[in-house]
Every structure is written in C-alpha cells, then in structure tokens.
ZABA-302249 format. One line per field, with one value per residue (C-alpha): x negated, y, z negated; residue in three letters; residue number from 1. Coordinates in pm, whole numbers, m for minus. Each point is the difference from the previous one (the first is absolute). Layout:
px <- X / ...
py <- Y / ...
pz <- Z / ...
residu <- ALA / ...
num <- NUM / ...
END
This chain:
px <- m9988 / m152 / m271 / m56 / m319 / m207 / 17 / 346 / 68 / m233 / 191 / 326 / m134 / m182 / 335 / 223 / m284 / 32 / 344 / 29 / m264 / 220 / 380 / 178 / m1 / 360 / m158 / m326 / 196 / 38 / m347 / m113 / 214 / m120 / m334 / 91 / 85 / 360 / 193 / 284 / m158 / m189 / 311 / 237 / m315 / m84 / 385 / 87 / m173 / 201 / m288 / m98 / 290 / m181 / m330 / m330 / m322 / m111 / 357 / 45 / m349 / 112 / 275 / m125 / m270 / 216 / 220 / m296 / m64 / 258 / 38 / m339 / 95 / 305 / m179 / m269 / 301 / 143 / m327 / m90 / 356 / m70 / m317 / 192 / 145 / m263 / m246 / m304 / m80 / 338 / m115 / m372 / 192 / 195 / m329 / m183 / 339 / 1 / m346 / 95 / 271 / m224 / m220 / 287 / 136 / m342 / 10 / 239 / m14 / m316 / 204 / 242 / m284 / m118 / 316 / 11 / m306 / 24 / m276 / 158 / m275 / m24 / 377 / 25 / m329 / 223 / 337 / m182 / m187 / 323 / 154 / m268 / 33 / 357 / m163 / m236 / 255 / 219 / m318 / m39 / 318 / m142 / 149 / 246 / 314 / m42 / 255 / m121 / 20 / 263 / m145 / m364 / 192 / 167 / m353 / m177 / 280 / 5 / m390 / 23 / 239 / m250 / m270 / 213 / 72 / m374 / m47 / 198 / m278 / m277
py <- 5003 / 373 / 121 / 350 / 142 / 171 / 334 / 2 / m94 / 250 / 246 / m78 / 13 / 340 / 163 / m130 / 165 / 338 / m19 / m22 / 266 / 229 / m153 / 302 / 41 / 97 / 126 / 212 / 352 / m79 / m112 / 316 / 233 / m132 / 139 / 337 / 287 / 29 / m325 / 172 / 230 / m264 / m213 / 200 / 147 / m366 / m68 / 237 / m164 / m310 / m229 / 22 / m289 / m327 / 136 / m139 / 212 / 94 / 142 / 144 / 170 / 124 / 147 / 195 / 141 / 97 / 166 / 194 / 83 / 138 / 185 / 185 / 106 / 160 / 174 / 128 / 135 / 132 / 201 / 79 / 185 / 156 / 198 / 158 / 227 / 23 / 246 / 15 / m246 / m257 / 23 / m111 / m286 / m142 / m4 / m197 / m287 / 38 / m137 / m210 / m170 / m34 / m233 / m202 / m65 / m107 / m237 / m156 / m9 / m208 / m214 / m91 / m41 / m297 / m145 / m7 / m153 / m262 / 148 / 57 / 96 / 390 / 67 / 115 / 203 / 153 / 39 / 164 / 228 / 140 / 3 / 203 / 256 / 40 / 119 / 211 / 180 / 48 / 143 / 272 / 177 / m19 / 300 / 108 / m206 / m280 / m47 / m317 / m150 / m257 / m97 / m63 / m264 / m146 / m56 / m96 / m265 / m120 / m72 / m139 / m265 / m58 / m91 / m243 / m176 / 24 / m203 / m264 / m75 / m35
pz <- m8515 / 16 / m245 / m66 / 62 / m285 / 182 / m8 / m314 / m88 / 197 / m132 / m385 / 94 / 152 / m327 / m222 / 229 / m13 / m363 / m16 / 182 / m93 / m211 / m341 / m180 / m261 / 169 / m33 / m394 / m15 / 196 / m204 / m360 / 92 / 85 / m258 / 171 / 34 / 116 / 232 / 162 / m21 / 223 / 225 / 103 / m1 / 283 / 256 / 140 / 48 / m429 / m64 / 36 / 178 / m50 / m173 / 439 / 25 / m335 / 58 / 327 / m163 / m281 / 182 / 262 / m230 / m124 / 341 / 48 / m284 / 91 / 341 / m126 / m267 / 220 / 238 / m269 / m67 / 342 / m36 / m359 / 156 / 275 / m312 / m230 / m103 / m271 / m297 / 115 / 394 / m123 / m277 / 337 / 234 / m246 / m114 / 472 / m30 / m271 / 173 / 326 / m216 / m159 / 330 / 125 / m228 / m15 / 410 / m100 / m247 / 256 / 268 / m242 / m13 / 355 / 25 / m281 / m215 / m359 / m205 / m102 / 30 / m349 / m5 / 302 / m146 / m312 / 180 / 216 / m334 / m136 / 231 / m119 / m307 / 148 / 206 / m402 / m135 / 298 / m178 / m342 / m168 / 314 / 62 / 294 / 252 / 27 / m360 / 113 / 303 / m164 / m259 / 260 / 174 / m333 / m39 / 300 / m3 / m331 / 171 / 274 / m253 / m214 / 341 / 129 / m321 / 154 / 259 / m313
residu <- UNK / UNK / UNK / UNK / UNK / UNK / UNK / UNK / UNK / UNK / UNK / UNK / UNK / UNK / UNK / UNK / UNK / UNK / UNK / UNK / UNK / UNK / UNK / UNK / UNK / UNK / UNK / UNK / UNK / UNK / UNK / UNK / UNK / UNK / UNK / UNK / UNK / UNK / UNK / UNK / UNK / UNK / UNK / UNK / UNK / UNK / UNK / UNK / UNK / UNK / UNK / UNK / UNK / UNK / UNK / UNK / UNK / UNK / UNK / UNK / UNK / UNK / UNK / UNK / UNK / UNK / UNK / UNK / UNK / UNK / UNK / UNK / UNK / UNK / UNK / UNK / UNK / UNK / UNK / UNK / UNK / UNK / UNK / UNK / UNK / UNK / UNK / UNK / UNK / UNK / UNK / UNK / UNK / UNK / UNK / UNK / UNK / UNK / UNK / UNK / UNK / UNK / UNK / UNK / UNK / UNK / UNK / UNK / UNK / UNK / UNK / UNK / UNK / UNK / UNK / UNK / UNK / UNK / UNK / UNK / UNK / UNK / UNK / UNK / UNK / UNK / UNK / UNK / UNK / UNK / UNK / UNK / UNK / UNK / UNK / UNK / UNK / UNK / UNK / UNK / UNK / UNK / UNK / UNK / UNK / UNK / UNK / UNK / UNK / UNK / UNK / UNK / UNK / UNK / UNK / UNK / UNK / UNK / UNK / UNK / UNK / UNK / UNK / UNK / UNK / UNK / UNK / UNK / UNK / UNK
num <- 1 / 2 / 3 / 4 / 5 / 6 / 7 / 8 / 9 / 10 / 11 / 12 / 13 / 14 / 15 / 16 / 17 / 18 / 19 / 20 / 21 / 22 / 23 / 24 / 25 / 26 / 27 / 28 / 29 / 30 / 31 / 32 / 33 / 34 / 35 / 36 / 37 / 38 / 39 / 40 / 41 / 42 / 43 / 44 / 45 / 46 / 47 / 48 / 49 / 50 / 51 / 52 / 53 / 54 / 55 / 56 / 57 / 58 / 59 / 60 / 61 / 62 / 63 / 64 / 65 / 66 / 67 / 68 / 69 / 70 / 71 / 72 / 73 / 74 / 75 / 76 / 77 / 78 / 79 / 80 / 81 / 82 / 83 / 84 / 85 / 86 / 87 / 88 / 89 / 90 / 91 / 92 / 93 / 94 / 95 / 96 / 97 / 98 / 99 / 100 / 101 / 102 / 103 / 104 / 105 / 106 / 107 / 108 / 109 / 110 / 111 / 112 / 113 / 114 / 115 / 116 / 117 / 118 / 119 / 120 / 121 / 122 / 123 / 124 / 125 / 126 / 127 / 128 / 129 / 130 / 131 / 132 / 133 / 134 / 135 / 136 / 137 / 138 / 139 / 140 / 141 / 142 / 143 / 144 / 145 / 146 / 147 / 148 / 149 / 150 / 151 / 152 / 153 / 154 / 155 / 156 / 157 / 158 / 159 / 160 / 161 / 162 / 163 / 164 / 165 / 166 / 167 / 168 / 169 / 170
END
C-alpha cells in the first residue's frame, strides 16, 4: 500500500490553489469594463486581441497594456512625422505631447517589465500616469486645434483599462 508524503501532498494542494489562482475568468472583461468610464470602448479594445476570450487576469494584463503600448508608439510616430511640417506655436504643442508620449511609453515599458517579472504592485499608479500624459499632451493645444485629439482618448482609455485590471492584482 503507498502513502503519500506530506511534501507532496503539499505540493499537489499548492499547484491546485495556483492553478485556480491563474484558471480564466469568463466574466474578467465585464468585470474590467464596469470600472471604466467606457464599457464599450474597453469592450471591443480588449476584444480585438485573440487571447481576451477565456484568459486569465496575467494574460488579460498583458493584453491591455500591450495594447496601450502600442497605441503610444504609433502616436509618437505619428508625431515624430507631424514635426517634419510644422512651424511656430503647433511645432512647440507636438515637441512637448513627443515628450509626453516618451514618458507614457516608459511607463508602461515598466508596467510590462513587472509583469514579466511577477511583481504586480504599482501597475495602476503606472497605467495612470501614462494616461496622464495623454492629458498633458490635450492641454499643450489649449486654444489651437490638436491633431492629436483622437489619439490622446484613445491613450486615456486605454490606461484607464490598464488600471481597472491592475486592480485585479489588489
């Protein structure tokens, strides 16, 4: 007759509790998307990646952050390509939103450094401070029409997505 050993019952109950831990949610996009201002924004956004349906709060993290990621980068090309033809108050507007944009993507670079390395606290301070640069970027043009109004929301909504999931971790 064999007896199991302590350790490896231990073992086995500590990989059911990590898998459960980590075992998708159906409903985490809903749950997400109720805390954000946008339900349907953050909806489709999280929607158009194939890993969303039945991922986990890791992959679903991974996913919205990279989405803001990318998001960023493109913007910044975009601006990088907006200063070639500008000139005066608009050329100074896009060099401050190409800082701007520098910062978001440094952060959430970070954000997706901690992922990588298992350390969840801070994502939100993160997400919200890329976000905020969004803003920061909008208020440049304050009084002159920005080229990159849609672009900004898209970033600011994005974030806001990326804190309602960093809330998963709390």
């Amino acid at each position: 007759m064999a007896t199991s050993s302590p350790l490896l019952l231990f073992c086995g109950l500590a990989f059911a509790v990590l898998l459960a831990s980590t075992a998708a949610d159906p409903g985490l996009v809903d749950k997400v998307c109720k805390q954000t201002p946008d339900y349907k924004f953050c909806s489709d956004a999280l929607n158009s990646d194939p890993r969303t349906p039945g991922a986990d709060r890791i992959t679903l993290a991974y996913v919205a952050f990279g989405l803001a990621y990318r998001n960023a980068s493109s913007t910044q090309r975009r601006i990088t390509s907006l200063l070639r033809n500008s000139t005066g108050p608009v050329h100074q507007h896009l060099e401050q939103c190409r800082g701007d944009y520098a910062t978001a993507i440094a952060k959430i670079q970070e954000a997706l450094a901690n992922l990588d390395s298992e350390t969840y606290a801070g994502l939100d301070v993160l997400a919200s401070k890329a976000g905020d640069r969004a803003d920061d970027c909008e208020s440049a043009f304050e009084g002159t029409k920005s080229p990159l109004t849609d672009s900004n929301k898209v970033l600011k909504g994005l974030s806001e997505i990326c804190v309602a999931v960093a809330h998963l971790f709390s």
